[in-house]
N, C-alpha and C positions, 0 to 999 in steps of 0.2 A: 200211385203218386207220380203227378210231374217233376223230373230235373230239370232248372234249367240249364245248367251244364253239359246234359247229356244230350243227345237225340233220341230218333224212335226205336232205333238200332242200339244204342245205349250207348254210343260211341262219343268221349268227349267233343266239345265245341266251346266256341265262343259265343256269348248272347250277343245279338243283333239289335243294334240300340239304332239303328239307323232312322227307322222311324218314331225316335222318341226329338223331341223339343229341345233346341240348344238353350242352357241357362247359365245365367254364373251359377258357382258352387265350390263351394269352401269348406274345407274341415282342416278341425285339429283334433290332434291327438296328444296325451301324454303319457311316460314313461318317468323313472322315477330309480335312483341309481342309490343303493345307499353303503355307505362307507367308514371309515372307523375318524375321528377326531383327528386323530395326527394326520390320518391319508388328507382329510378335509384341508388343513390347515397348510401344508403343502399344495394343494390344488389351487388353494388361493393366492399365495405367494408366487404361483407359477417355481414352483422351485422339484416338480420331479422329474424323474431323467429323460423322460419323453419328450418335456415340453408344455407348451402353455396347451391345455386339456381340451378346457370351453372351445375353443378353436378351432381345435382341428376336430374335434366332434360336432359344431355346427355345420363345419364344411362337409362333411362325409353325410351328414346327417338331410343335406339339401340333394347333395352327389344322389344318395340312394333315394329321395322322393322320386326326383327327375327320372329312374329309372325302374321304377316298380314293376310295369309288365313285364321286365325280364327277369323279376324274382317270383312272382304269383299266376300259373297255369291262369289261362284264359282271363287275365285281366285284363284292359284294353290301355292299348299305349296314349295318353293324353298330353297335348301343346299344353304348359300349366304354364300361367300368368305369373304366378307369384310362389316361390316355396323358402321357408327361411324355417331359423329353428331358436328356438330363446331358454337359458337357463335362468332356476334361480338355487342359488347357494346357499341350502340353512342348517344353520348350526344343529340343529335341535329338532327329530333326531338329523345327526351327522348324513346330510344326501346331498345328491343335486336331484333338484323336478326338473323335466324337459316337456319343451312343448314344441312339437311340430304342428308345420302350416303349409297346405298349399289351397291354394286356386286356381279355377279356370272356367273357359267358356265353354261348354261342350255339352254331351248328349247322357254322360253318367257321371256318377260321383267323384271325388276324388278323398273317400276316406284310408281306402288302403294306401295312398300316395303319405298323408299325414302319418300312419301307421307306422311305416316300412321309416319312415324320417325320423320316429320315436325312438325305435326300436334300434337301428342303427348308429344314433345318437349316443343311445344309451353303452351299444357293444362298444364304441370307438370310446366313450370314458373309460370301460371296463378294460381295454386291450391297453391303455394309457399312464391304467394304476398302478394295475397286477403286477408291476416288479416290485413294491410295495408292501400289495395285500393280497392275499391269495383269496380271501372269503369274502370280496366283496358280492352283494346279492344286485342283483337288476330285479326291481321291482313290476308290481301290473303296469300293464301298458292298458290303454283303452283309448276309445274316442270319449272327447268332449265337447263339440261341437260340429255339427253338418247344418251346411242352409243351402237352398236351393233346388232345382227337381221338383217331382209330384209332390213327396213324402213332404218339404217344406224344411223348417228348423228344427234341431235338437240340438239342446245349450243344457251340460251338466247344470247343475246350481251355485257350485263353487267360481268363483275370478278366475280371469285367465290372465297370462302374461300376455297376451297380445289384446290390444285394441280393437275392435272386432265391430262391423256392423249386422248386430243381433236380430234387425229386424230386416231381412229382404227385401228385394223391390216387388211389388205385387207383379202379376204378370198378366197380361190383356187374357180378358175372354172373350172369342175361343185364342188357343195361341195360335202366332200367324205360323204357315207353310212357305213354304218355298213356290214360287212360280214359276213354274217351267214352262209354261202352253204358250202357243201364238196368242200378240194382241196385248193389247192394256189391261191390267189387273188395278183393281181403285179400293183403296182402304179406307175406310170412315170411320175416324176412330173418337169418340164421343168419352170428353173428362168430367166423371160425375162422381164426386162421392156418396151421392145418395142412390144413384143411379147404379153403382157398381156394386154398393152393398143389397140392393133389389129393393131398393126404396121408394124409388121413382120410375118411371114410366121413361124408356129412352124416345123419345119424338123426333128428335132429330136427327140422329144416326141414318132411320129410316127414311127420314124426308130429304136427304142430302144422296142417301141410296139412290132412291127413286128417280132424282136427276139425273142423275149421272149416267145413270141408263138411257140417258138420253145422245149420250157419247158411243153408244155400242160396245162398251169393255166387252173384252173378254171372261170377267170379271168384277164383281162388285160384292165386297163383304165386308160387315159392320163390326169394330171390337169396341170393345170400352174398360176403361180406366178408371181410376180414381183421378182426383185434381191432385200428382204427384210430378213435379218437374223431373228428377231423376228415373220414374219409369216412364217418364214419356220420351226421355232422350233417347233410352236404351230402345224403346218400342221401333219409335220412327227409323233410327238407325238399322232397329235389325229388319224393316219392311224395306227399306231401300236396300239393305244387301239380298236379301231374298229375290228381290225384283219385281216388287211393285212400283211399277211405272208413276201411280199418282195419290200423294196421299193426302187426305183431309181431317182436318182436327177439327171437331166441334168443342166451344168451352175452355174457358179459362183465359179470355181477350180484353177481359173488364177491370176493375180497380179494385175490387177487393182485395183480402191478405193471399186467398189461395187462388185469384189469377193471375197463375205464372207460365202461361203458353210460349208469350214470344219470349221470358228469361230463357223460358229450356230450349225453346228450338234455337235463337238466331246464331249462337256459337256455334251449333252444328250444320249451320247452312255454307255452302259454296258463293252463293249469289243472292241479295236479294232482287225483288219484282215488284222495284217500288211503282212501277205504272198499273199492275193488279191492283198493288195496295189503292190505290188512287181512285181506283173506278170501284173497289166496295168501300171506302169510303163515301164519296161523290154517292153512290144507290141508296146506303144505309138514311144518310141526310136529305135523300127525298121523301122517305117515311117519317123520322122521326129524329131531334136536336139530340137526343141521349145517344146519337151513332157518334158525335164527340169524345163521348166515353170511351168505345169499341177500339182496340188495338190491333184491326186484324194483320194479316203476314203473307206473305207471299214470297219462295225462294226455290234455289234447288240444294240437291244433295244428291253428287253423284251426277248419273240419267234418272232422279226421281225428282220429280215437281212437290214439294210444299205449301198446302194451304191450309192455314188457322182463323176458323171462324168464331163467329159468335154463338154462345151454348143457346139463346132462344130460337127455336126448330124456325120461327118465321123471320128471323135478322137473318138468319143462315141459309136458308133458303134464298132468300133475296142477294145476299152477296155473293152465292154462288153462281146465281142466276145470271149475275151481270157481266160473269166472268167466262162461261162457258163458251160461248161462239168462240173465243181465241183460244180456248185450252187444247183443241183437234193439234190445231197449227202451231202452238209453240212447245208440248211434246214433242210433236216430230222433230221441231228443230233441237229441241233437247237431246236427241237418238242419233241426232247425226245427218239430219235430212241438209243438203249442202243445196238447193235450189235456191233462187234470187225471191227474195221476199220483196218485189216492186207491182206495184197495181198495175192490171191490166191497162 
């Protein structure tokens, strides 16, 4: 049997997440303290000799998430977004439930992070009462919620004290990489709910590919989404810190309820380009009066150019088409190219 802990030599180690996919990821955990009536009744009063309890056990209780890899051999040290800790006080039986939280962006979980914040929680009640009670018990600790990663969600059945979004943001397939090489790398990322659940046929992904190839990238590859504003923000943003120099969204530029391309993108733009927008507007309108409809978008983010077309493979084609001769030249100026832009 393989360890992953161990190596070939058997010699402990740490697992190598390096090549796994940055995702949010969230877990809680809960613990569970329970105590005699009178202790109870005094914890609420804030009236034992320690002090107000809930308190200083949430603070220790967030202290120890923030600092897990240096209680648990080979766990990995993580930047967490969010860690906090929330009780509830009930009479019957005499406890307090605790529930830790944390979050982050990163490449492994953070259930031991919740764990260690439960658990802790719980000892700093226990070290709070004891001149009180001597037999108070610290009940099971366990996870009750993880999302994010391969493995996806796990939500006990029971409510939780926290607020929680239960249902993840889907994530592009395939997920993007990092871009390290020389050159342009170009993302075409096509919003399809039917298309992402393998219901549809992606036509335009490819046909938007195919162009651009006409650019020389160094690169050109095709993701697709559902029609979800909040995982298209997260997407495009994490393609521009990766270092995709140009990214293209097919779908979601129309009037229906789930075209919402430019709600999600234009907050997250730097700049827009409204003289792009102009000329696939202007191209759309030499085919057809329904380019009226069409909201496409043009901007940047970062050194990464922005463009939001229309989900039919041939509006999309066409508006990218009209735009291409200038995308060489205003990249570069996006990178830094400090040369006089005056005609010969």
């Amino acid at each position: 049997m393989d360890f992953s802990h161990l190596d070939s030599s058997g010699a402990p180690r740490m697992v190598d997440v390096s090549a796994k996919a940055e995702s949010k990821r969230t877990a809680i955990a809960r613990s569970v303290v329970h105590v005699s009536s009178s202790t109870l009744e005094l914890l609420k009063a804030k009236a034992l000799p320690k002090g107000d309890v809930l308190t200083v056990a949430q603070i220790a209780g967030i202290m120890a998430a923030k600092r897990t890899s240096e209680f648990i051999p080979m766990c990995h040290p993580l930047a967490l977004t969010h860690a906090d800790v929330r009780f509830l006080v009930r009479d019957e039986p005499p406890s307090v439930l605790i529930e830790a939280s944390a979050s982050t962006s990163d490449r492994t979980g953070v259930e031991m992070e919740a764990v260690i914040g439960a658990q802790i929680a719980a000892a700093t009640i226990y070290d709070m009462v004891k001149a009180v009670q001597k037999d108070v018990v610290i009940g099971d600790t366990r996870l009750i919620l993880k999302s994010g990663g391969k493995s996806g969600l796990f939500k006990a059945e029971e409510p939780l004290l926290f607020t929680v979004d239960a249902a993840p943001l889907p994530e592009a397939r395939p997920l993007p990489e990092k871009w390290e090489g020389e050159g342009l790398a170009c993302a075409v990322v096509t919003l399809s709910d039917k298309g992402y659940a393998g219901e549809r046929e992606d036509r335009s992904g490819p046909a938007l590919a195919a162009l651009l190839e006409g650019l020389s990238p160094a690169r050109v590859q095709n993701f697709i989404l559902p029609d979800d504003p909040a995982a298209l923000r997260a997407l495009v943003k994490k393609l521009s810190g990766l270092g995709w120099g140009l990214i293209v969204t097919t779908g979601g530029t129309g009037l229906s309820p789930r075209d919402t391309t430019p709600e999600a993108l234009i907050p997250e733009l730097d700049r827009r380009l409204p003289g792009f927008e102009q000329v696939m507007f202007a191209e759309g309108l030499k085919h057809t009066p329904h380019a009226v409809l069409s909201r496409c978008l043009a901007g940047t983010m970062g050194t990464s150019m922005v463009i939001a077309l229309p989900g039919s493979h041939k509006a999309a084609a066409e508006n990218l088409s009209a735009i291409l001769p200038i995308l060489p030249h205003a990249l570069e100026k996006l990178n830094g190219d400090m040369r006089d832009c005056g005609r010969a």
